[in-house]
C-alpha positions in Angstrom: 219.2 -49.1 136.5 219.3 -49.6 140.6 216.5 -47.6 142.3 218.8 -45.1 143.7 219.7 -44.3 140.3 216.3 -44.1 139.1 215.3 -41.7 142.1 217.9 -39.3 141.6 217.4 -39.1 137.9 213.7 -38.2 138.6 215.0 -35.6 141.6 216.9 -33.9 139.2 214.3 -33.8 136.3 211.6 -31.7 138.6 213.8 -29.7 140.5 215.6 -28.7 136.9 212.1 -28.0 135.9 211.2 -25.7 138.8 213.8 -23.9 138.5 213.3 -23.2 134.8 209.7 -22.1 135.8 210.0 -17.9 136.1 208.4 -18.1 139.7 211.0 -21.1 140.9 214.2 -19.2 139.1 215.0 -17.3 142.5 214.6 -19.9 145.1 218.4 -18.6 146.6 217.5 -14.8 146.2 216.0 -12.1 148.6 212.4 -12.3 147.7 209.1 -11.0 149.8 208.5 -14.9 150.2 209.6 -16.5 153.3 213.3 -18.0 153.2 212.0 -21.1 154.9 208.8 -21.2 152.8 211.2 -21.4 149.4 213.4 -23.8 151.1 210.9 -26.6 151.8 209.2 -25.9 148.5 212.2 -27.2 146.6 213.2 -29.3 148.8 209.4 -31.1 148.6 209.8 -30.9 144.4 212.9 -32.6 144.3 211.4 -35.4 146.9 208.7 -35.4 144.5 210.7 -36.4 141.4 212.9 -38.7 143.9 209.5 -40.7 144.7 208.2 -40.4 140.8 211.7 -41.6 139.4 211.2 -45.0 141.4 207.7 -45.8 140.9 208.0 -47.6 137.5 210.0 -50.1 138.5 206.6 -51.2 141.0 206.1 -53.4 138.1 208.5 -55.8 139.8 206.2 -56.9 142.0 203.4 -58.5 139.3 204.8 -62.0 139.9 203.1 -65.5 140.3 204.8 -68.9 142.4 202.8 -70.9 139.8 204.5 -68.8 136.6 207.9 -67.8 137.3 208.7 -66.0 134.2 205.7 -63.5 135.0 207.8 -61.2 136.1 210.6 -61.5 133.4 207.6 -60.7 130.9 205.8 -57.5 133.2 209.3 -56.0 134.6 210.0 -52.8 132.8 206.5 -53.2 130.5 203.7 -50.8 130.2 205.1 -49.3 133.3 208.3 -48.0 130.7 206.5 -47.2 127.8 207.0 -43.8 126.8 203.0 -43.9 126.0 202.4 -44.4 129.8 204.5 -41.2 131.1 201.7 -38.8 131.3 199.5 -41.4 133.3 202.4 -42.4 135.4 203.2 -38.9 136.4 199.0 -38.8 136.6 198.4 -41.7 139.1 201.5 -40.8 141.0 200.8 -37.0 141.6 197.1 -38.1 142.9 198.3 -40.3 145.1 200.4 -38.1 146.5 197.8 -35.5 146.4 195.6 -37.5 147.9 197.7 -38.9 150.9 200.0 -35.5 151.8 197.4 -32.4 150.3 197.1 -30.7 153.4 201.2 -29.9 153.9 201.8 -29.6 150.1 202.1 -25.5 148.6 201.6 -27.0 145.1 198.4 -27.6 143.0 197.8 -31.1 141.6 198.5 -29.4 138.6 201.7 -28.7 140.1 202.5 -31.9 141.5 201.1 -33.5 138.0 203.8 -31.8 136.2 206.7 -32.4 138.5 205.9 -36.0 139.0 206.0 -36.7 134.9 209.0 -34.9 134.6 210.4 -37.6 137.3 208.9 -40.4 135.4 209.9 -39.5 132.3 213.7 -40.2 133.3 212.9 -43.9 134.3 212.3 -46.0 131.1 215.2 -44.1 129.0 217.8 -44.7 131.4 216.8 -48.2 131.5 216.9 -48.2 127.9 220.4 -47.9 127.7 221.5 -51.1 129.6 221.4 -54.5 128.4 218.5 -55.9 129.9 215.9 -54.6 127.7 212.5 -52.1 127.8 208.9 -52.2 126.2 209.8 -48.6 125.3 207.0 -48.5 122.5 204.3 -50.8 124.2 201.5 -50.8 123.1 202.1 -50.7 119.2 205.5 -53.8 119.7 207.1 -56.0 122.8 210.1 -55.4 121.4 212.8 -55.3 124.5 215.2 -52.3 123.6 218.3 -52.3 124.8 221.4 -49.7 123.8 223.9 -51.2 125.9 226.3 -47.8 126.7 225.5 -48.1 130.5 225.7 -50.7 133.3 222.6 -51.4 135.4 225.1 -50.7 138.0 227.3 -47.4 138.0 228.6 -45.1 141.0 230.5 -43.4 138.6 227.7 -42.0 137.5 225.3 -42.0 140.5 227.4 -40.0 143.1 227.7 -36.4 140.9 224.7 -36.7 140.1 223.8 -37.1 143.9 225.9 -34.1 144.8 225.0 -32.0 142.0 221.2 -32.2 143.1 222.4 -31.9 147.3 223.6 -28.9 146.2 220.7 -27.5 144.6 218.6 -27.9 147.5 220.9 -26.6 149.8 221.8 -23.6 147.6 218.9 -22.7 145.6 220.7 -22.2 142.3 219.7 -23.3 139.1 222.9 -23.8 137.9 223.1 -27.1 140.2 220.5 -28.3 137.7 222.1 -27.8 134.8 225.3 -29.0 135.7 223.7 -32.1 136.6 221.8 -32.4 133.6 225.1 -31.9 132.0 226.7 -35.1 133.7 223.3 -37.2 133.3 223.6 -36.2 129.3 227.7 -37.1 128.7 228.2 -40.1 130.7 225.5 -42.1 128.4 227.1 -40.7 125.4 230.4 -41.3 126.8 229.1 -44.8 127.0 227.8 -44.9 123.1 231.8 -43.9 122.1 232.6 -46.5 124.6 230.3 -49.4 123.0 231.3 -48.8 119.5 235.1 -49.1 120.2 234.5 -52.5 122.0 232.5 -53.7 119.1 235.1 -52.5 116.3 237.7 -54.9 118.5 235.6 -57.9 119.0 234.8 -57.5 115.0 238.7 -57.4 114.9 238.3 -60.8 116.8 236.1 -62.6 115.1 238.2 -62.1 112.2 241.4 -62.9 113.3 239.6 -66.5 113.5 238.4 -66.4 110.7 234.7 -65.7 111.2 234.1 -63.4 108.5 229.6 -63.9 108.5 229.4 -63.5 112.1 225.6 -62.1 114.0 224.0 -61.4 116.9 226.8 -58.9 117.8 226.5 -57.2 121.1 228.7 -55.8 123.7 227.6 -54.8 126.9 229.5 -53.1 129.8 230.1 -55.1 132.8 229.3 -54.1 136.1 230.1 -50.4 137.4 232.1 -49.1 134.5 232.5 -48.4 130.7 236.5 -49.9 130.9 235.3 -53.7 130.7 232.6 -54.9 128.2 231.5 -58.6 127.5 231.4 -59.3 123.9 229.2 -62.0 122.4 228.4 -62.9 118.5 227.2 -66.3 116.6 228.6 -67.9 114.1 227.7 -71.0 112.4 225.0 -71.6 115.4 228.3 -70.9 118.1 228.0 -68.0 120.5 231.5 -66.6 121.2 231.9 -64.8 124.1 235.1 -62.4 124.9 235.7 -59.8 127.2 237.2 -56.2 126.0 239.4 -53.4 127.7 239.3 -50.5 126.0 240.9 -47.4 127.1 243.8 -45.9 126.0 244.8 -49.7 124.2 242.6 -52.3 123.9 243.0 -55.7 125.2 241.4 -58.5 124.5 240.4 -61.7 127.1 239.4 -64.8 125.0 236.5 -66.8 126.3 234.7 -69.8 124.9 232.1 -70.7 122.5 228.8 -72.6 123.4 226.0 -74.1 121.3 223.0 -71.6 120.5 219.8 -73.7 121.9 217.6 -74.1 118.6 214.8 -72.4 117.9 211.4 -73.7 118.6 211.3 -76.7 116.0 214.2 -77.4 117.1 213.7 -78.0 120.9 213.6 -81.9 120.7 217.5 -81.8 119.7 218.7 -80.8 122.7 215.5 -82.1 124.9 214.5 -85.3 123.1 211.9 -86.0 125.8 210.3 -82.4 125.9 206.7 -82.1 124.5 206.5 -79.0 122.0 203.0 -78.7 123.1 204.0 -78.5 127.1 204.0 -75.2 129.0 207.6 -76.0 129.5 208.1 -75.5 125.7 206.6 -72.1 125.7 208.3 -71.4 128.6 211.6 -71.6 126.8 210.3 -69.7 124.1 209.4 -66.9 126.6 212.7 -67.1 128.1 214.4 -66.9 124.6 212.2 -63.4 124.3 213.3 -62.0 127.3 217.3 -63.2 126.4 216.7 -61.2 123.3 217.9 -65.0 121.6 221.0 -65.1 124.1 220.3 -68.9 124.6 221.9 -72.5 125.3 221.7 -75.2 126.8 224.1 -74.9 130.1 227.0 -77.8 129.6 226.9 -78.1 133.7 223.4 -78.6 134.5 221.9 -80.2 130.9 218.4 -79.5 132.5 218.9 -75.5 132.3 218.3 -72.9 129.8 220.9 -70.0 130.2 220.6 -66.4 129.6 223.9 -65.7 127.7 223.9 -61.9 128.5 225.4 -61.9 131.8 228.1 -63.1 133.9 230.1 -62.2 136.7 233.3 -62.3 134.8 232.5 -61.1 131.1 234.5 -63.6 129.4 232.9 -66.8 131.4 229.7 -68.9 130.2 228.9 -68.7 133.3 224.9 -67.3 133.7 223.4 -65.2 136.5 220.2 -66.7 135.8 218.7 -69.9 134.4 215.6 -71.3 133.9 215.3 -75.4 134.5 213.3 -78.1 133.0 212.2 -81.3 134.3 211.0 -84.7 133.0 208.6 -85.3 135.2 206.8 -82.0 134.8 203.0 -82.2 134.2 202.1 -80.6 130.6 200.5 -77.5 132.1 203.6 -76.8 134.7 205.9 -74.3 134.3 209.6 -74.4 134.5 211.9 -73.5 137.3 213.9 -70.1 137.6 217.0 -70.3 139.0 219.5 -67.4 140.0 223.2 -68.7 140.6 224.2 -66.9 143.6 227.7 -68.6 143.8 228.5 -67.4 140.7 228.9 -64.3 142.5 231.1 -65.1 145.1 235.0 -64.9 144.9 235.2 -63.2 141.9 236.6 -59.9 142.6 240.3 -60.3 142.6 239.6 -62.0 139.3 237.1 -59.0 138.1 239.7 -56.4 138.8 243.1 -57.4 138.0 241.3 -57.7 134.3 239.6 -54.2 134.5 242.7 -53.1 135.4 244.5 -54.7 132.6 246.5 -56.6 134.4 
């Protein structure tokens, strides 16, 4: 998910569990402690799960100009294993400790415990999009991915924002809840969502007659649960459609594309590639990350495509790419290329099919 997602999440998971705590349940009543005392206190624990909610994501910066896929492999890694929470919250809540101890009112015991209930928000959220998380690293690198959110929503942000606003301001528990409510549905609103879309691009596929299909995913597109992008192999073909579903359903036909080999394979669509060069492994790494959402892109022959995304979910049109060359040494690596003008001019295009129109 965006960071300010991520924050908010991890802002509404400690000040949720302050306010459970007995001694944080009447931060809005007359007490004998001081009115501004309680108000900075949970104002500080929900800037403390805001901070925590963030911090995984740091693993974006493990990257390398010589490897460009480093970061591919490291983003949401050990940082979002559900093994790591209790040392994430750790490291956080003594750096904290250790940079802001003399105006905090909490123990590092405290701040320990509000900081991994911060953290422990990140990796599950960013479970359910599409792009994928080490959720059980160390014992697999397999990249989960439940596919019942966007990486992108407002919808879902902005209550959440206000719900937590309002438990600062006003000191209520029930500001917690109620946003803990919200964070809860909207994913499983999502999950009711997904399996809809899939039962219509089944529907699809066998209205052409592809009765053996695989590799069945849909995935929302960006900002909503309305649109999804539908993809599925058969015979070695991805497919890719785009679905509406709300009240009806409408389908948006796309195309079909070559699924780039596996490994053995390689030399069929790169007849000069070396199975031993770095740029082999490279694709192999690439095809791990994709989750096997791979081909070879029909407008630039040189480039591996990650299926998965587009700016319009019907298009084979990727976000991101990674590109070989001929005259690579053995050891180099490949290229990564994000298609920025993929983005452009796309939004009349984008709406008028989210709207159904």
């Amino acid at each position: 998910m965006d960071p300010i997602t991520q924050g908010i999440l991890g802002a509404a998971a400690s000040q949720a569990v302050a306010f459970k705590q007995k001694q944080h349940q009447d931060f809005g009543s007359p007490s004998v402690h001081d009115g501004a005392q309680r108000n900075s206190q949970i104002l500080l624990i929900t800037c403390i799960g805001l901070f925590t909610g963030m911090v995984p994501d740091l693993d974006a910066f493990i990257n390398s100009k010589a490897d460009p896929l480093l970061f591919l492999e490291y983003h949401r890694h050990f940082t979002h294993s559900l093994f790591f929470i209790p040392l994430g919250g750790f490291f956080t809540a003594a750096l904290l400790f250790l940079l802001l101890r003399k105006r905090f009112s909490l123990t590092f015991k405290q701040i320990w415990f509000y900081c991994t209930a911060g953290y422990a928000t990140h990796a599950l959220i960013d479970t359910c999009t599409s792009y994928g998380t080490q959720l059980m690293w160390p014992l697999n690198n397999t990249r989960y991915a439940w596919n019942n959110m966007s990486i992108i929503d407002p919808l879902y942000t902005l209550p959440i924002i206000a719900f937590v606003v309002c438990g600062v301001v006003y000191k209520r528990k029930k500001w917690a809840y109620i946003a803990w409510f919200w964070i809860l549905c909207y994913p499983l609103l999502g999950v009711v969502q997904r399996e809809r879309a899939e039962s219509v691009a089944l529907s699809v596929a066998q209205t052409r007659g592809h009765e053996n299909i695989s590799g069945l995913t849909v995935k929302p597109s960006l900002g909503n649960l309305i649109l999804w992008k539908s993809i599925y192999e058969y015979e070695n073909y991805f497919y890719v459609d785009a679905v509406r579903v709300v009240t009806g359903n409408k389908v948006y036909e796309g195309n079909r594309i070559e699924k780039l080999a596996a490994f053995d394979n390689l030399q069929q669509h790169f007849p000069w590639l070396d199975l031993s060069s770095q740029q082999a492994v490279d694709i192999e790494r690439f095809r791990w990350f994709s989750q096997g959402y791979i081909a070879q892109n029909p407008n630039a022959p040189m480039q591996v495509m990650d299926m998965r995304y587009s700016a319009i979910p019907n298009q084979i049109k990727p976000l991101w790419s990674i590109e070989l060359s001929e005259a690579t040494l053995p050891k180099e690596h490949v290229k990564y290329i994000v298609d920025t003008d993929n983005r452009r001019n796309v939004w009349p295009e984008f709406v008028r099919m989210l709207t159904g129109k």
